[in-house]
C-alpha positions in Angstrom: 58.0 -50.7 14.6 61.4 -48.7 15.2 62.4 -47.0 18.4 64.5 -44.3 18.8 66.7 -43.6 21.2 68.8 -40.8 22.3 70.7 -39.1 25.3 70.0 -35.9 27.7 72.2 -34.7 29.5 71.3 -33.1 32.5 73.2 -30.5 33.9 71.2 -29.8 36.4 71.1 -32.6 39.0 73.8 -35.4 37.6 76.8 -35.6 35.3 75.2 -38.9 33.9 73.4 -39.3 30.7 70.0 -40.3 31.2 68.4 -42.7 28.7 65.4 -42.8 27.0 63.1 -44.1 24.7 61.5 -41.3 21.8 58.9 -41.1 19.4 60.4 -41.1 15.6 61.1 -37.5 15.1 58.7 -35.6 12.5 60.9 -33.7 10.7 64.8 -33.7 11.0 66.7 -30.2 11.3 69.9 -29.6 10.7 71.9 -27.3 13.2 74.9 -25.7 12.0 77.4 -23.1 14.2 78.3 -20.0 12.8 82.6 -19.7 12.4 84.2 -17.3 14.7 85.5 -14.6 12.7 87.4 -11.9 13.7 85.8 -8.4 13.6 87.4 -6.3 10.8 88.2 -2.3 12.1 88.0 -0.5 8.9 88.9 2.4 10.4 92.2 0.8 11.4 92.7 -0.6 8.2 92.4 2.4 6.2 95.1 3.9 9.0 97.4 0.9 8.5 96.8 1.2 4.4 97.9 4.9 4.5 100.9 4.7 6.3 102.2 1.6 4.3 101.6 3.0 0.8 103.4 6.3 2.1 106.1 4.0 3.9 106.5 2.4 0.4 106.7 5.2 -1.7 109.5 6.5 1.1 111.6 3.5 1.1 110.7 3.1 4.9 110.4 -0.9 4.5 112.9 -2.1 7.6 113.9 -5.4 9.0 115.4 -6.6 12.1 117.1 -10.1 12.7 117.0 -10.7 16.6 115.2 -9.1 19.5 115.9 -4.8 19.5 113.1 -3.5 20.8 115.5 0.0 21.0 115.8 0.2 17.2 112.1 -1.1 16.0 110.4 1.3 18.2 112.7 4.1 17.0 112.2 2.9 13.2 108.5 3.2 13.6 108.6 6.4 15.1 110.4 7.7 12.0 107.5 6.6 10.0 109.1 3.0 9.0 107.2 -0.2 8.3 108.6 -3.3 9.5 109.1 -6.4 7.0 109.1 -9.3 9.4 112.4 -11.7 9.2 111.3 -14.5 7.6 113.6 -17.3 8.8 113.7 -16.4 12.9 117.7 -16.9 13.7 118.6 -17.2 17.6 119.8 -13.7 18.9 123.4 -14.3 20.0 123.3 -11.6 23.0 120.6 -14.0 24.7 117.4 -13.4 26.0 116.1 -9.3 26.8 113.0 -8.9 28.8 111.0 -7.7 25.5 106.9 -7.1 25.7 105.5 -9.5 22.3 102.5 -7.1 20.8 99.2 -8.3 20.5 98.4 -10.5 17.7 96.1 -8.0 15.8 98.0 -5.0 16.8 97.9 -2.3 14.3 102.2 -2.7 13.5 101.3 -6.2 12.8 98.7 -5.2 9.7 101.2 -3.2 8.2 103.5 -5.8 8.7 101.5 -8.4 7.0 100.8 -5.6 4.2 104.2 -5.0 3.3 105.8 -8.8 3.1 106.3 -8.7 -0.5 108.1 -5.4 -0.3 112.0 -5.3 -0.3 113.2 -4.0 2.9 115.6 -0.7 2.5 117.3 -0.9 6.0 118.6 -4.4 7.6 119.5 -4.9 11.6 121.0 -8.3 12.1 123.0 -9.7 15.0 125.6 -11.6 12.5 127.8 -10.0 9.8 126.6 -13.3 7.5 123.4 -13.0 7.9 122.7 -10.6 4.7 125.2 -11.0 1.6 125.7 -7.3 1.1 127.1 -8.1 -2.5 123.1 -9.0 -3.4 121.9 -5.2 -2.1 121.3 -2.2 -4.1 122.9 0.9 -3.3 119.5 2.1 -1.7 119.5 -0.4 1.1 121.0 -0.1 4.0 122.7 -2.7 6.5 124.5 -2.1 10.2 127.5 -4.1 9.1 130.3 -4.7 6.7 131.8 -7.6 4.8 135.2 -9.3 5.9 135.5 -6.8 9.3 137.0 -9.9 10.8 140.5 -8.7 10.3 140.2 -6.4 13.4 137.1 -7.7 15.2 139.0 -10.9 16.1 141.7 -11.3 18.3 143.7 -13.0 15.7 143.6 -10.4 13.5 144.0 -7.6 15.2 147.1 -9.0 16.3 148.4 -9.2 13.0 147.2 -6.0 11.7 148.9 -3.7 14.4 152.0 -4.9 13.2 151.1 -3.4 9.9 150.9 0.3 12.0 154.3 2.2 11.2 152.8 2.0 7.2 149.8 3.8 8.5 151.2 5.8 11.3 154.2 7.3 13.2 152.8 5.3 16.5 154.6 2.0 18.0 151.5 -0.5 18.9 153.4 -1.6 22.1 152.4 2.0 23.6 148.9 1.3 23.4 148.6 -2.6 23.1 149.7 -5.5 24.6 152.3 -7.7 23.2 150.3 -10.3 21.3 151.7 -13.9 19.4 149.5 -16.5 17.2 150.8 -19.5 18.7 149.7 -21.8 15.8 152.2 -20.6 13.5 155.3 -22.0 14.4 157.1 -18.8 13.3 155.3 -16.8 16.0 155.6 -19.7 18.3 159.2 -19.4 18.6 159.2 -15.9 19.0 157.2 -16.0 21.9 158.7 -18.6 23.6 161.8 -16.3 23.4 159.5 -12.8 24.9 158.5 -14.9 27.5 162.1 -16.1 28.2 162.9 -12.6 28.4 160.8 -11.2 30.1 161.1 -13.7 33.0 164.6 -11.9 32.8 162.9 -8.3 33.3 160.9 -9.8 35.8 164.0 -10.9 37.8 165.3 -7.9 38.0 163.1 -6.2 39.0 162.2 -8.6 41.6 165.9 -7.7 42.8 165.7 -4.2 42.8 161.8 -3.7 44.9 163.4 -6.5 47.4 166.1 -4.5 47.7 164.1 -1.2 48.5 161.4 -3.7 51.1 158.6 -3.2 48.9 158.6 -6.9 48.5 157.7 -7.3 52.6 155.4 -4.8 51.7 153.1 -6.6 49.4 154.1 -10.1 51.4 152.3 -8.5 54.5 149.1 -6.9 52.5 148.6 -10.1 50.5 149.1 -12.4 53.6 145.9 -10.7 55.0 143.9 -10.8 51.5 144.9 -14.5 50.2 143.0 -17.6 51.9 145.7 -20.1 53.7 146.5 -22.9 50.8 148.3 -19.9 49.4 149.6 -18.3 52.1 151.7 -21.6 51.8 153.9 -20.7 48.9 155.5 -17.8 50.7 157.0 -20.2 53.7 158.9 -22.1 51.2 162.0 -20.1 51.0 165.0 -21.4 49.0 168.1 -20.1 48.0 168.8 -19.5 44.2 172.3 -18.6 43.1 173.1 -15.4 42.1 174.3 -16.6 38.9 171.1 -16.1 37.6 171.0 -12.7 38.0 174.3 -12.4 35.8 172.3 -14.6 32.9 169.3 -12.4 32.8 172.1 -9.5 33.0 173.3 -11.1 30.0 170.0 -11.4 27.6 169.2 -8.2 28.9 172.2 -6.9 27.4 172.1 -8.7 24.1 168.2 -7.4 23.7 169.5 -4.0 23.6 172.1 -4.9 21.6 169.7 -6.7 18.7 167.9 -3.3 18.9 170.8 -1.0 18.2 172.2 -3.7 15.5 175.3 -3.8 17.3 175.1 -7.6 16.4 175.4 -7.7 13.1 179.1 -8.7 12.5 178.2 -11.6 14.1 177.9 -14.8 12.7 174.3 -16.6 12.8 176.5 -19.9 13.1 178.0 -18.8 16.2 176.4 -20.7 19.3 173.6 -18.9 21.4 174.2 -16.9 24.9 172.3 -19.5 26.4 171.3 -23.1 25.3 168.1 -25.0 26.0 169.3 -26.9 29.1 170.9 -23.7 31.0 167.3 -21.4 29.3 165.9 -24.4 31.3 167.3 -23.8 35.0 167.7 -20.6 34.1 163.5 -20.6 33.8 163.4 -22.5 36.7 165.5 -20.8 38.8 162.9 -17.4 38.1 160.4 -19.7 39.2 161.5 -20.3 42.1 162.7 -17.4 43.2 159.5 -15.1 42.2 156.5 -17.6 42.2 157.6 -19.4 45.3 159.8 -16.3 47.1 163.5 -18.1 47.3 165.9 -15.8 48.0 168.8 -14.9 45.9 172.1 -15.2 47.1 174.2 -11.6 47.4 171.2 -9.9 45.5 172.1 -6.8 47.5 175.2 -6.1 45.5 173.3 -6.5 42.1 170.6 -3.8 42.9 172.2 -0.8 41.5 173.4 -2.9 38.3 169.5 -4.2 37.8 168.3 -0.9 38.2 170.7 0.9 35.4 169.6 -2.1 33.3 165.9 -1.6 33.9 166.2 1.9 33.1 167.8 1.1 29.6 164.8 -1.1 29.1 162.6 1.1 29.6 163.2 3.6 27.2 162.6 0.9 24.8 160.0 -1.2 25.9 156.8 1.0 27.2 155.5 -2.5 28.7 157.7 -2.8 31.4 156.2 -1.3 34.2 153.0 -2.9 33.2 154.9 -6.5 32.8 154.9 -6.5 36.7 157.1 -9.5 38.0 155.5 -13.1 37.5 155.6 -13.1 33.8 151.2 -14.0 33.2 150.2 -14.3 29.8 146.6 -14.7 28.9 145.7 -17.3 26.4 142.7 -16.5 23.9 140.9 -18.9 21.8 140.8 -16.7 18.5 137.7 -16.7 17.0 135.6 -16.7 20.6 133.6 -14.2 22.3 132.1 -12.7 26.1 135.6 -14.6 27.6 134.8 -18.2 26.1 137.9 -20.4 26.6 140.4 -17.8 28.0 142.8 -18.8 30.5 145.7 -17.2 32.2 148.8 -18.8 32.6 152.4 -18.0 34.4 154.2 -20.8 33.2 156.0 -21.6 29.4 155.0 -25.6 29.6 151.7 -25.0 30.7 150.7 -22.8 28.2 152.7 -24.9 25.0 151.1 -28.3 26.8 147.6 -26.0 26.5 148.4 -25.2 22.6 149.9 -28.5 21.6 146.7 -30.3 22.8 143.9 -29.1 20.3 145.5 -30.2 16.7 142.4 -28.4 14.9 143.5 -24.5 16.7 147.3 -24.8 15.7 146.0 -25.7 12.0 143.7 -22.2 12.1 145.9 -20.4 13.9 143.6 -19.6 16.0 145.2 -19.4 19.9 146.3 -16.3 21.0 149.0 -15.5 23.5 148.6 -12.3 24.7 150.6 -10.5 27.5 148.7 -9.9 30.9 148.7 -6.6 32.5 149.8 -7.3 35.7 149.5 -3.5 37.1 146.7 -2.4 35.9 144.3 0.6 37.8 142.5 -0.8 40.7 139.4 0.2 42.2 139.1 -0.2 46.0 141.5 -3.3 45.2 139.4 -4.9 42.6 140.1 -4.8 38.8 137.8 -3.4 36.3 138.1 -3.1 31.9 136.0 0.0 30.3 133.2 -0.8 27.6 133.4 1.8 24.7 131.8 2.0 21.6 132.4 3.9 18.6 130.8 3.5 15.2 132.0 3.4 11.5 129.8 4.8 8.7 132.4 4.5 5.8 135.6 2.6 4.8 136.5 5.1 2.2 136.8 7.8 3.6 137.0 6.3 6.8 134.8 7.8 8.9 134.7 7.4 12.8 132.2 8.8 15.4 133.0 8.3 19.3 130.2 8.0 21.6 131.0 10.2 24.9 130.0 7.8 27.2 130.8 4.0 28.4 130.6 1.8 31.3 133.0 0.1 33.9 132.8 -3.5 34.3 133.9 -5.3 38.0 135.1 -8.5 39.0 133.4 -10.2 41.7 136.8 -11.1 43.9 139.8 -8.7 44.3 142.8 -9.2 42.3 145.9 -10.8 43.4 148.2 -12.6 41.1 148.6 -15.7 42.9 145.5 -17.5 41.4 144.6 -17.3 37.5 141.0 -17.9 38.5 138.9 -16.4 35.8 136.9 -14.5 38.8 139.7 -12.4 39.7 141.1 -11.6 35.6 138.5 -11.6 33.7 135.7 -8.6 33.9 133.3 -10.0 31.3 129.8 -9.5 32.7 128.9 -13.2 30.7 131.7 -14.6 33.3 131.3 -12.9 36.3 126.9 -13.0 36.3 128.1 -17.1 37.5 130.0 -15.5 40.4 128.6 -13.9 43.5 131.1 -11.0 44.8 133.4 -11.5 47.9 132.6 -10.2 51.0 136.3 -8.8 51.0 134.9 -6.4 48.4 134.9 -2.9 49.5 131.3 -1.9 50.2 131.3 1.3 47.5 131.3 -1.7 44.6 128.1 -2.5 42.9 126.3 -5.6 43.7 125.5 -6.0 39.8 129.4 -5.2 39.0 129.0 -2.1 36.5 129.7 1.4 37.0 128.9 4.4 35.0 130.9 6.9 33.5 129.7 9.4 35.2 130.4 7.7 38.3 133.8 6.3 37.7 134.9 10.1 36.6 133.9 11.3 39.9 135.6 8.5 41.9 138.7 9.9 39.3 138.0 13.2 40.9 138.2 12.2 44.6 141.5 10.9 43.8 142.8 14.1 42.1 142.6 12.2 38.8 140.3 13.9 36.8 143.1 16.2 34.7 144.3 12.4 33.9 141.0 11.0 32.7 140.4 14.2 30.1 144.2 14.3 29.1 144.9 10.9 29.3 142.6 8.2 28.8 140.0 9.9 26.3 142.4 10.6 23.9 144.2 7.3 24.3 141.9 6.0 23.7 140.2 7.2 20.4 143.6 7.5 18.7 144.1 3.8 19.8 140.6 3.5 17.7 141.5 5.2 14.9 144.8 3.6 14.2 143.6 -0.1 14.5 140.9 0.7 11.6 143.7 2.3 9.9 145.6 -1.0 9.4 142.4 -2.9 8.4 141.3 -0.1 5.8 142.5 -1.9 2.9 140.9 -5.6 3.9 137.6 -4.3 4.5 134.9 -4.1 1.8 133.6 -0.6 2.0 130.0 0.3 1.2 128.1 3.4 0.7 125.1 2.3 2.3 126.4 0.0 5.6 127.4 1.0 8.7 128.6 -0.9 11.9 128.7 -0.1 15.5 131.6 -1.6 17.7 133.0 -2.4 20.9 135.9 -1.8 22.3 137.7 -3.4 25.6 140.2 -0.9 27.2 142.2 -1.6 30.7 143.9 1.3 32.5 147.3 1.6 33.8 148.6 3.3 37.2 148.8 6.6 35.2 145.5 6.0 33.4 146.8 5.4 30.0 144.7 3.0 28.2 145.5 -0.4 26.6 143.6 -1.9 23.9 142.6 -5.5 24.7 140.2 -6.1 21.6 137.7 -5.3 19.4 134.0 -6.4 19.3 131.5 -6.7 16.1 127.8 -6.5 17.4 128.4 -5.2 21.0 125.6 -6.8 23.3 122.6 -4.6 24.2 121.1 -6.2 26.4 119.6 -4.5 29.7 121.7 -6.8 32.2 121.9 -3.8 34.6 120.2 -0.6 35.5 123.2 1.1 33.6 123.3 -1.1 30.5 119.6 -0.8 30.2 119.6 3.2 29.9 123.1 3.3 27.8 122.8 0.5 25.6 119.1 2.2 24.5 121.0 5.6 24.5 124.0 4.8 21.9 121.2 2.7 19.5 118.8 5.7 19.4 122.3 8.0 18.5 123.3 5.4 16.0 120.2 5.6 14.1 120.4 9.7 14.4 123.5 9.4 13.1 122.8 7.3 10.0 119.6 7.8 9.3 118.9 11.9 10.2 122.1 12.9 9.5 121.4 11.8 5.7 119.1 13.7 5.3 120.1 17.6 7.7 124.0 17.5 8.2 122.8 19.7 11.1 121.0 16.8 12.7 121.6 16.4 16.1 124.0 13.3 16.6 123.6 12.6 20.5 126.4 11.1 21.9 128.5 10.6 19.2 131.1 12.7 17.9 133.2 12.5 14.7 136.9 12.3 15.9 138.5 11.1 12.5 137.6 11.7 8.6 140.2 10.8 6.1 140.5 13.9 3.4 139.0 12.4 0.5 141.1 11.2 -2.5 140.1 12.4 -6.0 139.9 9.6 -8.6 140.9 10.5 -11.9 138.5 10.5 -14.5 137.8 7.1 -16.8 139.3 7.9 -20.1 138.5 4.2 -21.7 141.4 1.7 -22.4 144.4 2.4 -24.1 145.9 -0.6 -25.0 149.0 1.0 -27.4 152.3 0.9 -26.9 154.7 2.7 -28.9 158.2 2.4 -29.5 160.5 0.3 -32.0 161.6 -3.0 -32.5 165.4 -3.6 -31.1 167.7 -5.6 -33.2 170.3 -7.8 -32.4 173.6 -6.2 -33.4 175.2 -8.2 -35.9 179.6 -7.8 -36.1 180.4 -6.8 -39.5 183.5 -7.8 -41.5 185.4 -6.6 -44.0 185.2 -8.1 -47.6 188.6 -9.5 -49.2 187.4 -9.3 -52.8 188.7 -6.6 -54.4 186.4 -5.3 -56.9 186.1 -1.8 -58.9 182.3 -1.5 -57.6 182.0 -1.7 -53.8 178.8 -1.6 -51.9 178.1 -0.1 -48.5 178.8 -1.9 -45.9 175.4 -1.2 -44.1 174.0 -3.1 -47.0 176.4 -6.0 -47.0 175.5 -9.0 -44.9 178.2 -11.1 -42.9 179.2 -14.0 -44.1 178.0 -17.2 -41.7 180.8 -19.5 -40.4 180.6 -22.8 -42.3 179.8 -25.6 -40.2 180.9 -28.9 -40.6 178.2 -31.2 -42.0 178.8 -34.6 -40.0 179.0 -32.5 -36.7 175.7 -31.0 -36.9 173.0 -29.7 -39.1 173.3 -26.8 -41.1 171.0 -23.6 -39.4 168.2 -22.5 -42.1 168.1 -19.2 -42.2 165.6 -16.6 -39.7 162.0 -16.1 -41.0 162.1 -13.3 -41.0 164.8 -13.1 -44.2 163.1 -15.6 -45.8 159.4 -14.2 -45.5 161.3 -10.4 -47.0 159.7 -8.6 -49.8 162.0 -8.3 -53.0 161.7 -5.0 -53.5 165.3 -4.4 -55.9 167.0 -6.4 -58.6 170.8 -6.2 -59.5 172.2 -7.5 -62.5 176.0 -7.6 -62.1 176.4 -7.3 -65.9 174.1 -4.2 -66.4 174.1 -0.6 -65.3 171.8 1.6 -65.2 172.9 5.6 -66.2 171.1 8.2 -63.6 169.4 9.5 -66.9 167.3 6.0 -67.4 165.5 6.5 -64.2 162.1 8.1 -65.0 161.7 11.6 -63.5 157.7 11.0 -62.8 155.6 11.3 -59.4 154.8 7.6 -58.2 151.5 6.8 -58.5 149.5 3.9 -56.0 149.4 0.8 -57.0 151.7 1.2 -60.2 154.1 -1.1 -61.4 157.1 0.0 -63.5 159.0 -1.3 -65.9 162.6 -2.2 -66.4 164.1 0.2 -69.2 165.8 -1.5 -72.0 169.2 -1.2 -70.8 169.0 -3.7 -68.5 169.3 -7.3 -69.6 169.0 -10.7 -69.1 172.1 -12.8 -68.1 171.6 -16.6 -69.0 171.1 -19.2 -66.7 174.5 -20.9 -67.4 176.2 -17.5 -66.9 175.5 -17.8 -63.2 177.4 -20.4 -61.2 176.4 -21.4 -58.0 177.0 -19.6 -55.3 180.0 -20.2 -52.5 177.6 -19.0 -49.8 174.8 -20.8 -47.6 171.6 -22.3 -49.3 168.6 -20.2 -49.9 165.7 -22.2 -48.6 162.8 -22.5 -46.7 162.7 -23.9 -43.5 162.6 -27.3 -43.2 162.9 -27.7 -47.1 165.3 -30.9 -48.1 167.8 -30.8 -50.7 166.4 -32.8 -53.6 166.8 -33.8 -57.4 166.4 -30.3 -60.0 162.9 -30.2 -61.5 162.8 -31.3 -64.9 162.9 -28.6 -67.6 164.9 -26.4 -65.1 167.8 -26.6 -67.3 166.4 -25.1 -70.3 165.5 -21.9 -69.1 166.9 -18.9 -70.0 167.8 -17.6 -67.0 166.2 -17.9 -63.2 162.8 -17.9 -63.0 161.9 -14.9 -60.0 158.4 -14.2 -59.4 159.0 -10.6 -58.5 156.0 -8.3 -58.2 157.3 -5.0 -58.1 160.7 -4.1 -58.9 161.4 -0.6 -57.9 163.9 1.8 -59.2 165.3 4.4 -56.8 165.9 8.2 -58.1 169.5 8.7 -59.0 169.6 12.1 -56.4 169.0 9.3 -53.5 171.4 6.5 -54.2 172.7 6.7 -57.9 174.8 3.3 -57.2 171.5 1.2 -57.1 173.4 -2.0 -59.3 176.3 -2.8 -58.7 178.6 -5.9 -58.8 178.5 -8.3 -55.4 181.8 -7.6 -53.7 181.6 -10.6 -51.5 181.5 -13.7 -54.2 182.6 -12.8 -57.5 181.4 -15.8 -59.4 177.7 -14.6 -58.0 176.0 -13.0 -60.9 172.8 -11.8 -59.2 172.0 -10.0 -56.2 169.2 -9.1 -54.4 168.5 -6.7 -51.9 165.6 -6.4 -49.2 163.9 -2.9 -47.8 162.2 -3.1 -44.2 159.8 -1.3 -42.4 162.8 0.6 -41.1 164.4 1.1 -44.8 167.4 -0.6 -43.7 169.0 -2.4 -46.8 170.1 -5.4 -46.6 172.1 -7.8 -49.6 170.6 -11.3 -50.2 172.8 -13.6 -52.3 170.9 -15.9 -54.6 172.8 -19.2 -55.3 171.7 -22.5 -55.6 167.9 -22.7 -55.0 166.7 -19.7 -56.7 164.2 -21.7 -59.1 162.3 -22.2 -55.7 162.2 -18.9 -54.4 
């Protein structure tokens, strides 16, 4: 007898199974549970297969690489399918507050519909992401290959030095003096800018001590600065006034490199200066400007610093933005959002800083970069502007400017006595770490970003507003324009690409901007209240611009305006290849001598060769004759002892491929009749003098394979055979015609059997 057993649960009064004892079962049943299945909306589908088949047949397949909520909801409204990226790639302008859509949202259908279609419209965070050599002309992309040339600090430095090729303008009006510290070229010309303008500096140190503005900013920066550095200006000094006569000095012989009034002199004679006096000459500035030393009798040198300033500045448009404590900022060159920058005031700082990393002086890659001391303040904090601009063709470049941009803050207010990046550096990546100084003015933002609109009006308070529409907007576009100028020619242009950029400007006293760089792939992320509604803004008027504008050149463009279109070049039409080239062979000119023989019959002296110097045997080995001579066709045969009268030439029309004949008058000569002849060999190259053949004396005369002998008509040259003037005892000669019918005499002497 079996038993059975099994558990119940009861859910009722315990959590415990129960057990029990059963009766065998009577029939056993199977239970099975139906699978889940999601319920399929036809409706929907039909929706989501319509607008995919007439997104396809449109070409309105799109993909985005990163997180742009701006452009995919804008796509779709246009009647575009997304094509979802199929590798996910980390967005490099971090994380944006983005709502995921539900799993079977209706965009995700057509999105699953359409991933075997090839997408006609690419958004992508990096430049590398798509290989825009692999698209067709149909597809689009929001960036172009090798842009790097002005999108990184490195190169934009070197491309502005390409601008007087491009344009009339002088880069140092519009940016800052810039130096790749890798390349040991550049090195040492920035040692010698920073030597020089500590010189500037100096003297103008002089000059506002002189008129008290110096106690001035002593007294406003002793309220502002916290005590460690109220320190450095108790330690007075006294520095020489020799030191002002030096930086007199290189002043002097700056100018004097500029107007080439140096050229007489010698590049071995020994420097104004050497390394030990540039040495306390650098340390003298420093501590006479960095820690506020006096200079001895610097009262009598005012008016002789200030004519000397004024020469400078006529030639250098940095110098009232240089300030006086000489900081250059250091870039990494291939970083972004502030990564690795540092500001410096001091040369062995900054070379101990370069000198460290072995791998960025092979690259090139640091970047020394003059700081802008003077810039605009706002309520006594420093600020950069944030404008963008976009690029829809290489060739003709083309160039829309978007009307609006934003101010970015720092959190503490600027002083030059600390390089702390809180105070120089405006990037919002570098100052979201920071929390603002209560010394702030209260007017600031608390998030650190202004609008246009309101930084115009705070322009306008201050009577400025005539500056900012004459001034800085026009700055700054033509500062635009001319850096894509000088990196037209590296870029790879594309019909179907486009890119929007970036671009960091700083503000001096009178409002004029300064290009500090260039950015590819702006961030657009909502940080702020104001970044959230403009970044949205100049995305939406990017794809207006791109996309509508192809289709209605009416089409309204929002914010951005075309401000530069090159006048387009014709190309001339493709005729094929022409590989000829004409003209004629030059010939060597040969001299010609004159013969001594005297003979009755003389020949033309074109016709005559020169005679070859002889040679002596045991010196060296006698020169075989030019292939060309050799390889001649025989076209004429003179008998010295025959003549023939004008009357024996046939009067008859040459036909092709005729041979004629000799007429009777002319006549063998025997072999023994000819002696050799007093002239050079006749052989072919590299032939060696050997033994006679056998049988070679019982001819009858030479034996000359000759396939056409030609006769020429007695009205052209009647004087066709005639004796050799040159070697009497010759009794045959031969003569050659050339492509260029130019006669020329061939002697026959010993060797003719092996002609």
């Amino acid at each position: 007898m079996k038993i059975f057993f099994f558990f119940l649960m009861d859910t009722t009064a315990t959590d415990q199974p129960v057990f029990c004892p059963s009766a065998p079962p009577t029939e056993a049943k199977v239970r099975r549970s139906a699978l889940s299945l999601p319920v399929i909306n036809l409706d929907r589908h039909r929706t989501a297969k319509a607008l995919v088949d007439n997104a396809v047949k449109m070409r309105k397949v799109f993909s985005i690489q990163g997180p742009y909520p701006v452009v995919r909801s804008a796509l779709r409204d246009r009647g575009w399918v997304e094509r979802e990226w199929i590798v996910p790639f980390p967005s490099s302008d971090g994380p944006e507050d983005v709502e995921k859509d539900e799993p079977n949202d209706l965009h995700d259908l057509m999105s699953r519909m359409v991933r075997n279609e090839m997408p006609f419209f690419f958004w992508t965070t990096r430049r590398d992401t798509v290989d825009t050599r692999l698209l067709k002309k149909e597809q689009m992309t929001n960036h172009f290959a090798k842009a790097g040339t002005f999108t990184t600090k490195v190169g934009l430095c070197v491309n502005l030095r390409n601008l007087r090729w491009f344009d009339a303008a002088d880069p140092d009006t519009f940016f800052p003096r810039c130096y790749r510290l890798g390349a040991e070229d550049e090195k040492h010309a920035f040692i010698e800018d920073f030597r020089r303008t500590a010189c500037s500096s100096l003297l103008q140190c002089v000059v506002e001590r002189g008129r008290g503005e110096e106690l001035l900013m002593k007294l406003l920066w002793s309220v502002l600065l916290p005590p460690a550095q109220k320190k450095a200006w108790k330690r007075q000094g006294m520095v020489s006034s020799k030191i002002i006569e030096s930086a007199l000095k290189v002043c002097q012989d700056f100018l004097d490199s500029l107007d080439h009034s140096d050229i007489d002199i010698s590049s071995e004679a020994l420097p104004a200066l050497t390394e030990r006096r540039w040495s306390e000459l650098v340390h003298a500035y420093y501590l006479a400007v960095h820690d506020g030393a006096e200079v001895e009798s610097s009262a009598q040198y005012v008016d002789r610093c200030q004519a000397m300033l004024h020469k400078l500045r006529q030639v250098s448009p940095q110098l009232d933005t240089d300030g006086i404590h000489n900081i250059w900022i250091i870039k990494p060159g291939a970083m972004s959002r502030g990564r690795g920058i540092i500001c410096s005031k001091r040369l062995d700082e900054i070379l101990r800083l370069v000198d460290g990393d072995p791998s960025l002086i092979k690259d090139s890659k640091w970047v020394a970069q003059k700081y802008l001391e003077r810039p605009l303040l706002v309520h006594g904090t420093k600020f950069d502007l944030r404008q963008w601009f976009l690029v829809t063709d290489w060739n003709p470049l083309t160039v829309w400017f978007y009307d609006k941009c934003y101010v970015r803050f720092s959190t503490q207010p600027y002083t030059v006595e600390t390089m702390d990046s809180a105070v120089h550096l405006c990037n919002n990546s570098i100052q979201k770490h920071f929390q603002p100084s209560q010394q702030r003015h209260p007017e600031l933002p608390q998030d650190n970003i202004w609008s246009c609109g309101r930084f115009r009006a705070y322009l306008s308070e201050r009577g400025q507003a005539a500056e900012w529409a004459g001034a800085a907007l026009p700055g700054m576009k033509a500062a635009v324009v001319r850096a894509l100028q000088t990196a037209q020619d590296l870029v790879e242009s594309r019909r179907g690409s486009f890119e929007l950029y970036g671009a960091d400007f700083m503000l001096g006293p009178d409002l004029r901007p300064w290009l500090i760089e260039i950015n590819a792939s702006p961030t657009m992320a909502p940080s702020t209240a104001v970044t959230a509604r403009l970044c949205a803004a100049v995305q939406e008027d990017t794809l207006r611009v791109v996309l509508d504008r192809r289709l209605d050149r009416n089409a309204n463009t929002g914010g951005f305006q075309l401000i530069y279109k090159q006048a387009a070049v014709d190309v001339p039409q493709y005729l094929g290849v022409n590989l000829l080239i004409e003209g004629c062979q030059i010939r060597r000119p040969c001299a010609r001598k004159s013969s001594a023989a005297a003979e009755p019959h003389v020949v033309h002296p074109a016709s005559v060769r020169p005679q070859r110097k002889q040679k002596d045997v045991g010196a060296a080995k006698k020169k075989t004759p030019p292939k060309r001579w050799i390889k001649a066709v025989v076209r004429q045969l003179t008998l010295s002892t025959s003549r023939v009268q004008p009357s024996a030439v046939p009067r008859r029309p040459v036909q092709a491929m005729e041979t004629w004949r000799l007429p009777s008058q002319l006549t063998a000569v025997p072999a023994q009749n000819l002696p050799r002849s007093l002239d050079v060999s006749w052989q072919k190259p590299g032939a060696r003098p050997g033994p006679a053949r056998p049988g070679a004396e019982g001819r009858r005369g030479p034996v000359l394979p000759l396939e056409v002998i030609g006769l020429q008509d007695s009205e052209r040259d009647s004087n066709v055979l005639s004796r050799s003037p040159i070697v009497p005892q010759t009794g045959q000669r031969l003569q050659n015609f050339s492509r260029h019918h130019q006669r020329r005499t061939i002697r026959a002497g010993r060797g003719m059997n092996n002609i």
